[in-house]
C-alpha positions as CSV (number, residue, x, y, z in Angstrom):
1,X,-5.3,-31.5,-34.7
2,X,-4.0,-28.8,-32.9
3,X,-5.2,-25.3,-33.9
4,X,-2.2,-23.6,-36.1
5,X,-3.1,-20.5,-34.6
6,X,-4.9,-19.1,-31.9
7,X,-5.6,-15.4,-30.7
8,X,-7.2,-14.8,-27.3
9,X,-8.1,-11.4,-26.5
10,X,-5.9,-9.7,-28.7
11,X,-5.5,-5.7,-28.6
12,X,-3.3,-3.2,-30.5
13,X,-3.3,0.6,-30.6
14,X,-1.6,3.2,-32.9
15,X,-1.5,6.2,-31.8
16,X,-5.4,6.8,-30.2
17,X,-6.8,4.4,-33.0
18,X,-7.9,0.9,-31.8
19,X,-6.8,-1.7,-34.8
20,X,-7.5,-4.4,-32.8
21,X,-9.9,-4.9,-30.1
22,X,-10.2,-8.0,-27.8
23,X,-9.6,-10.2,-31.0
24,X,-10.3,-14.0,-29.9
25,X,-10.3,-16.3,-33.2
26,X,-8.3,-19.8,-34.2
27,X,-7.1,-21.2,-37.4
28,X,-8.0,-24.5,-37.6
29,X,-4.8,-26.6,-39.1
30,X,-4.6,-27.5,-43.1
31,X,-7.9,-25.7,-43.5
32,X,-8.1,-22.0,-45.3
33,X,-9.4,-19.7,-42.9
34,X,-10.9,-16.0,-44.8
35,X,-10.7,-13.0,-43.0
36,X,-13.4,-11.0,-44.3
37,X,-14.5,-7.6,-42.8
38,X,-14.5,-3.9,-44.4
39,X,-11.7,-1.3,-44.7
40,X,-10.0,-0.5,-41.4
41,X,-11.6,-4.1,-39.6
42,X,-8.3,-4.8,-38.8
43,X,-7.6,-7.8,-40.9
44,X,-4.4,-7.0,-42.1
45,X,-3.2,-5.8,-38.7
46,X,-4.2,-9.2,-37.3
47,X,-2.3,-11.3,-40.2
48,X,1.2,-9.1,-38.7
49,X,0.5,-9.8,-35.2
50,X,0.2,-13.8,-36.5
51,X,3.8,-13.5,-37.3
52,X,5.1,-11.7,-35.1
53,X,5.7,-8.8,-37.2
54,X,4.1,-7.0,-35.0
55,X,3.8,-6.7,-31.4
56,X,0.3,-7.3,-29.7
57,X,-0.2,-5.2,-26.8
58,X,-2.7,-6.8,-24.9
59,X,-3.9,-10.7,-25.2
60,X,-2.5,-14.1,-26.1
61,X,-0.9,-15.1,-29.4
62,X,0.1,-18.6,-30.0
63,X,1.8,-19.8,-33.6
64,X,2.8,-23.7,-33.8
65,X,2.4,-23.2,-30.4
66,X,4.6,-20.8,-30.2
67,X,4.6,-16.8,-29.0
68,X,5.4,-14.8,-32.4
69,X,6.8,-12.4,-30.1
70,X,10.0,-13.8,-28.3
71,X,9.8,-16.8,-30.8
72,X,9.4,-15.0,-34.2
73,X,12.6,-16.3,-34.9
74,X,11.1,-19.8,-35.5
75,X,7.5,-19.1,-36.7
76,X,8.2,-16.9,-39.4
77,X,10.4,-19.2,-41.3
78,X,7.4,-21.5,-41.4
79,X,5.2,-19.1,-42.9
80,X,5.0,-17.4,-46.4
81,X,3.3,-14.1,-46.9
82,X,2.3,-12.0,-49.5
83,X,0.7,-8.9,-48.5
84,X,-1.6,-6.5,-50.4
85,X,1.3,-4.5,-51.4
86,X,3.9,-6.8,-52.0
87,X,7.9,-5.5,-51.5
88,X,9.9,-6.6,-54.6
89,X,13.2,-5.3,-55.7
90,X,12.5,-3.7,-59.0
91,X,16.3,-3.9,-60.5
92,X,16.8,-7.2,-59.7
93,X,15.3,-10.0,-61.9
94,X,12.3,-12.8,-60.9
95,X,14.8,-15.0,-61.1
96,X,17.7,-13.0,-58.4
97,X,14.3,-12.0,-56.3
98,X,13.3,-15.4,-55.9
99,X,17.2,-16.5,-54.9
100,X,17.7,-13.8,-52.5
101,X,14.6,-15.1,-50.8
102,X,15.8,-18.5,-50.3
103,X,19.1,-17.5,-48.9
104,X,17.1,-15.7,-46.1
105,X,14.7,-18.7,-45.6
106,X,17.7,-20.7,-45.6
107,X,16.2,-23.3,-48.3
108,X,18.8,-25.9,-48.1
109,X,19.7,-25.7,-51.5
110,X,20.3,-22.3,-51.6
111,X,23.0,-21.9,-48.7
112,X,25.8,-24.2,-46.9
113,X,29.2,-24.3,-48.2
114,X,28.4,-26.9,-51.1
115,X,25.3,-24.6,-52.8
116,X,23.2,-26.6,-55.0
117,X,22.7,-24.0,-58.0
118,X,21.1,-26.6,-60.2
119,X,18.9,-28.0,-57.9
120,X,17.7,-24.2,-56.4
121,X,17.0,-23.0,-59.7
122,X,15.1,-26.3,-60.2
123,X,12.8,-25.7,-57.5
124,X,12.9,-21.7,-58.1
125,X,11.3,-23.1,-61.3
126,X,8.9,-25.2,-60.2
127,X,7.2,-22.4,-57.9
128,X,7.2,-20.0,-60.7
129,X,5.3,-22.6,-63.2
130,X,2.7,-22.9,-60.4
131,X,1.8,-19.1,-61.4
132,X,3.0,-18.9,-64.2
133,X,6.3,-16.7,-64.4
134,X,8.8,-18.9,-65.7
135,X,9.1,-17.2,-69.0
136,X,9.3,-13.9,-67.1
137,X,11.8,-15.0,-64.7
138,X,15.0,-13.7,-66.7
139,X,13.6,-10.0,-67.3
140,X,14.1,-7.2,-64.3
141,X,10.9,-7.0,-61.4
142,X,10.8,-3.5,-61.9
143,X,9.0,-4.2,-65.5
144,X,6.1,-6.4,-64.6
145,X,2.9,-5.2,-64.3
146,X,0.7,-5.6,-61.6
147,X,-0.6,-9.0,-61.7
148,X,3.3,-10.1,-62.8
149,X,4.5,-9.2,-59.4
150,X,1.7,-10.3,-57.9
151,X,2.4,-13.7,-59.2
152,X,5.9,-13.4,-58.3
153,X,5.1,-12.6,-54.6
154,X,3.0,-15.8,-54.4
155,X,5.6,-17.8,-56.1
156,X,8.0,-16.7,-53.4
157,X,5.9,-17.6,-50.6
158,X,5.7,-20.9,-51.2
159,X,9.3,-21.2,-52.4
160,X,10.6,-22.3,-48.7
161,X,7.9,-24.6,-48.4
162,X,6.3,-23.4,-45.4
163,X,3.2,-24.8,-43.1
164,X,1.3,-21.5,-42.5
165,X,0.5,-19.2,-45.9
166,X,-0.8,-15.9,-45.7
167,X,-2.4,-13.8,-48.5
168,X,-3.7,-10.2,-48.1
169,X,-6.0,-9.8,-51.1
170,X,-3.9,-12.2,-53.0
171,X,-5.8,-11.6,-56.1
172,X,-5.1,-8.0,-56.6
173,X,-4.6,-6.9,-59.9
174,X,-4.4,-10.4,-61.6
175,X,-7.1,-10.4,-64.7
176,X,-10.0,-13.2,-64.4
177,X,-7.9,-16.2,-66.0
178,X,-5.4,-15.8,-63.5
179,X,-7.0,-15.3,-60.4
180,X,-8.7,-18.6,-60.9
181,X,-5.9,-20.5,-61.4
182,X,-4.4,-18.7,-58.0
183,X,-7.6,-19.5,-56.2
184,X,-7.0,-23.4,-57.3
185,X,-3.8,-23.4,-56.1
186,X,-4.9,-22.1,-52.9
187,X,-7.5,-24.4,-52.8
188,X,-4.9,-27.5,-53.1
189,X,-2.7,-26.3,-50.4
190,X,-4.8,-28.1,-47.6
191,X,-3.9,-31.1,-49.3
192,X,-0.6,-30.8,-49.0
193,X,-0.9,-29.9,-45.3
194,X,-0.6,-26.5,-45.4
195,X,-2.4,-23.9,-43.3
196,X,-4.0,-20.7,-45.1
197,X,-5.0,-17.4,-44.0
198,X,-6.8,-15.3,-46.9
199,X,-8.3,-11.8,-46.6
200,X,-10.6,-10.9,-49.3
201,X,-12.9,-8.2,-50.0
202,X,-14.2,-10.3,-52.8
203,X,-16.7,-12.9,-51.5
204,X,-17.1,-14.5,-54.7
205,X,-13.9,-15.5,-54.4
206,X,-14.1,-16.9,-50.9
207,X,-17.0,-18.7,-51.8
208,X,-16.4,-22.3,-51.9
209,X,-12.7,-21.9,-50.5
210,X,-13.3,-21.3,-47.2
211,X,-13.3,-23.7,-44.3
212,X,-13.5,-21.3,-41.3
213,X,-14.8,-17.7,-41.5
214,X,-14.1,-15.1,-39.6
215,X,-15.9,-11.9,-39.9
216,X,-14.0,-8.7,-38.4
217,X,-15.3,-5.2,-37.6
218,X,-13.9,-2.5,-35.6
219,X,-10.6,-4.7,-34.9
220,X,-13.2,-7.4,-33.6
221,X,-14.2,-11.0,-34.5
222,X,-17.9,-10.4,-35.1
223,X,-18.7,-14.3,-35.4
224,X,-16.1,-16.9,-36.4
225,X,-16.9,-20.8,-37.5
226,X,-17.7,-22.9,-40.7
227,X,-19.7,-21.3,-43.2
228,X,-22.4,-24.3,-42.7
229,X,-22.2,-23.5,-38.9
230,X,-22.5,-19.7,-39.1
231,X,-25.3,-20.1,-41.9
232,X,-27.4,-22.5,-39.4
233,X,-27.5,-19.6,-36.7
234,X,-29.0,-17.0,-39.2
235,X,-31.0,-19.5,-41.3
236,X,-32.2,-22.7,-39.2
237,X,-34.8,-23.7,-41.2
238,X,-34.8,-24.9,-45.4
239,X,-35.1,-22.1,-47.1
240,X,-36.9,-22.6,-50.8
241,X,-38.2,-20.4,-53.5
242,X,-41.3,-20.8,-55.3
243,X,-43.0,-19.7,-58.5
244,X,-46.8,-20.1,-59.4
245,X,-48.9,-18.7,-62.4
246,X,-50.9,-16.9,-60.9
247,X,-48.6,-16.7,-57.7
248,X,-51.2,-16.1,-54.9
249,X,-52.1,-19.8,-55.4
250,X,-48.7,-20.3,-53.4
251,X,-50.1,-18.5,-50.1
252,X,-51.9,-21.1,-48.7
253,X,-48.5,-22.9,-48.1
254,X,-47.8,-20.5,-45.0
255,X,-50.2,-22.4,-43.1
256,X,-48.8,-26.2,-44.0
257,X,-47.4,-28.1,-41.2
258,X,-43.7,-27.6,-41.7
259,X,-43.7,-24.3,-42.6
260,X,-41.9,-21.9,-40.3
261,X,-42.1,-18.7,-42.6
262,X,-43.7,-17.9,-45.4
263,X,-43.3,-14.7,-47.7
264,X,-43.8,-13.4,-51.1
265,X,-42.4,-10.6,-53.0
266,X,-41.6,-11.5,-57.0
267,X,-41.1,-15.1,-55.3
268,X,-42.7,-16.6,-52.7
269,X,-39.8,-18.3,-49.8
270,X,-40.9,-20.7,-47.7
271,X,-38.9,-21.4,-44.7
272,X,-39.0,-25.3,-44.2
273,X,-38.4,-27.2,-40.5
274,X,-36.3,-29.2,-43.0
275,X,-36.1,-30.2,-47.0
276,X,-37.3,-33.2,-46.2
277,X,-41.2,-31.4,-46.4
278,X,-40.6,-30.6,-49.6
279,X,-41.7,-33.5,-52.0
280,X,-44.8,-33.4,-50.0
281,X,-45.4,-29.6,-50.1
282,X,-45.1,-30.3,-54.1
283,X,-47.1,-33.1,-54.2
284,X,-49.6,-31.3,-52.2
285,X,-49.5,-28.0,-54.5
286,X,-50.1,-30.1,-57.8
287,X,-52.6,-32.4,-56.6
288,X,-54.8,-28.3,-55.8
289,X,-54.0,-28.2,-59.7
290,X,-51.1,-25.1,-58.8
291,X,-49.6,-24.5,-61.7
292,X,-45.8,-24.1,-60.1
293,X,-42.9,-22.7,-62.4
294,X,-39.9,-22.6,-59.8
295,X,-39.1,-25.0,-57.0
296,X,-35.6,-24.2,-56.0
297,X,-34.1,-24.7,-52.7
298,X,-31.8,-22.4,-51.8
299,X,-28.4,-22.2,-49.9
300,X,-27.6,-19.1,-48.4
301,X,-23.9,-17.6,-50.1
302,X,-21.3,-16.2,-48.0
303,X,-22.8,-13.1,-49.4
304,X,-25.6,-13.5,-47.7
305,X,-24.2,-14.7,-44.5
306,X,-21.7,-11.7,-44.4
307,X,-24.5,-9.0,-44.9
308,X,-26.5,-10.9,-42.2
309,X,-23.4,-10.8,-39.7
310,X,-22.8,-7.3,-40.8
311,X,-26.6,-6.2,-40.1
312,X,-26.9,-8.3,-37.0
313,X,-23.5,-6.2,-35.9
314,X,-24.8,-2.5,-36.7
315,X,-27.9,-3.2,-35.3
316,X,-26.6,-4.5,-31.4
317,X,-24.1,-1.1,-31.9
318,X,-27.5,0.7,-32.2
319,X,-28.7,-1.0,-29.1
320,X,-25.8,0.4,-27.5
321,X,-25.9,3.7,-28.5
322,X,-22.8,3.6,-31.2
323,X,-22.6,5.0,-33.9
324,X,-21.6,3.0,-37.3
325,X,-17.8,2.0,-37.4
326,X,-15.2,4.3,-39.0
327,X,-13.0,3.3,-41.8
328,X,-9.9,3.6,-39.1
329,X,-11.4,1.2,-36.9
330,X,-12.4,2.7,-34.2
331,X,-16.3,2.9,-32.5
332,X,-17.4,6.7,-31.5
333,X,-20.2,7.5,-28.8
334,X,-22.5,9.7,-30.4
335,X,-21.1,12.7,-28.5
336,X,-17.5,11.9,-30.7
337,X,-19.1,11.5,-34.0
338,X,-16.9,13.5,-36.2
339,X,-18.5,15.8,-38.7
């Protein structure tokens, strides 16, 4: 399948602060792709230039195939947003919010001379029991909490049905039951065919959700691809921990056939040319009369593989002479670091 959306060398300025900077990633199609980067990376800035909203000023933009620029008028219909912050109208209720929205998306139901008011407010409902606002639906916007609106913002993305979702920290102020059941029903929109774009500064919560990765600094894709993919580059070898009593019976390991790397600190790791050495390493260790208390092979999180993009990053800006990346985005010489 075709990507949903591609971005080839994007660039955007305000003022004399770079937000974007030669940005080149895709979203593969009915996959969730995470944006994940620190504060001023530019991953919001990049999620507006996706629809259009706004205007690149270098590079190549393509949306459905289609320039969000000159053809915004049909790509944003067919995607649903809800940013970090999301804009509600407080003294209307749930309920009027949610049909004001599908008037402007044009949901069938919900415009036309013959209006379906049953059947709107039937699917009105069924978005809002996915996160749970029904009950809420009747009472004015302007006295939900956080998380309420939150909910209600999510409720209306999806209300028009669109291909492409995208979610700026869509977990924001939602307590731990709730943020589950949003992450699950993010989780489920692949299935349906839906595209989703997701910045997080939680990787917990993009563990096990993402399909893609892309990792952002300075208004740059600092490495972009499956988490399995990305992983391999940093970590090509089995990683696995192990426990002895005493533990310096485990040191002779390092100089097995097999073993790439070999270190111990409170555990010993063992870097395998695969896991398929590892019943034998085992064997091997027993049969010497080690006395092992751990054997656990390990997978590297996305925690890991973000801090190991992130180091690889502000080391090759050290090579370069740069100094560390500001929270605006932007990468001073050392003559222009402020003070």
């Amino acid at each position: 399948m075709a990507p949903t959306v591609e971005l080839d060398g994007v660039t955007h300025r305000f003022g004399e602060v770079t937000a974007l900077s030669d940005l080149t990633f895709v979203v593969p199609a009915a996959k969730i792709t995470v944006l994940l980067g620190p504060n001023g990376a530019g991953k919001t800035t990049a999620i507006r230039a996706i629809t259009g909203a706004l205007s690149r000023a270098v590079g190549r933009i393509r949306t459905f195939g289609l320039d969000p620029g000159p053809d915004g008028g049909l790509v944003r219909p067919r995607c649903g947003v809800v940013s970090a912050k999301p804009a509600l109208y407080d003294r209307l209720s749930g309920l009027d919010n949610l049909r004001y929205s599908a008037r402007l998306y044009e949901v069938p139901e919900a415009v036309g001379r013959t209006r379906d008011h049953a059947a709107l407010d039937a699917l009105i409902s069924e978005a809002a029991a996915r996160f749970g606002i029904v009950d809420a639906l009747d009472h004015q916007v302007g006295g939900y909490s956080t998380g309420m609106k939150t909910r209600l913002a999510l409720a209306r993305a999806v209300l028009h049905r669109p291909d492409l979702l995208l979610f700026d920290e869509p977990t924001s102020g939602l307590d731990p039951e709730s943020s589950a059941a949003v992450l699950e029903l993010i989780a489920q929109m692949p299935t349906e065919g839906r595209t989703v774009v997701m910045c997080t500064h939680l990787l917990a919560e993009a563990e096990g959700l993402a399909d893609h990765v892309v990792v952002m600094e300075a208004g740059n894709a600092v490495v972009c691809g499956a988490p399995e993919e990305i992983s391999a580059r940093f970590w090509p070898g089995a990683r696995v921990l192990f426990d002895a009593d005493p533990p310096d019976q485990l040191d002779r390991v390092g100089a097995w056939q097999g073993v790439t790397a070999y270190r111990r600190d409170d555990l010993a790791e063992v870097t395998l040319d695969g896991l398929g050495r590892l019943p034998d390493i085992v064997a091997a260790l027993v049969a010497d009369g080690v006395r092992l208390t751990r054997v656990e092979p390990r997978t590297p999180t996305l925690e890991d593989l973000y801090f190991a993009v992130r180091r690889e990053s502000r080391s090759d800006n050290a090579t370069q002479g740069l100094a560390p990346v500001g929270d605006a985005g932007r990468t001073f010489t050392p003559e222009e670091v402020p003070t």
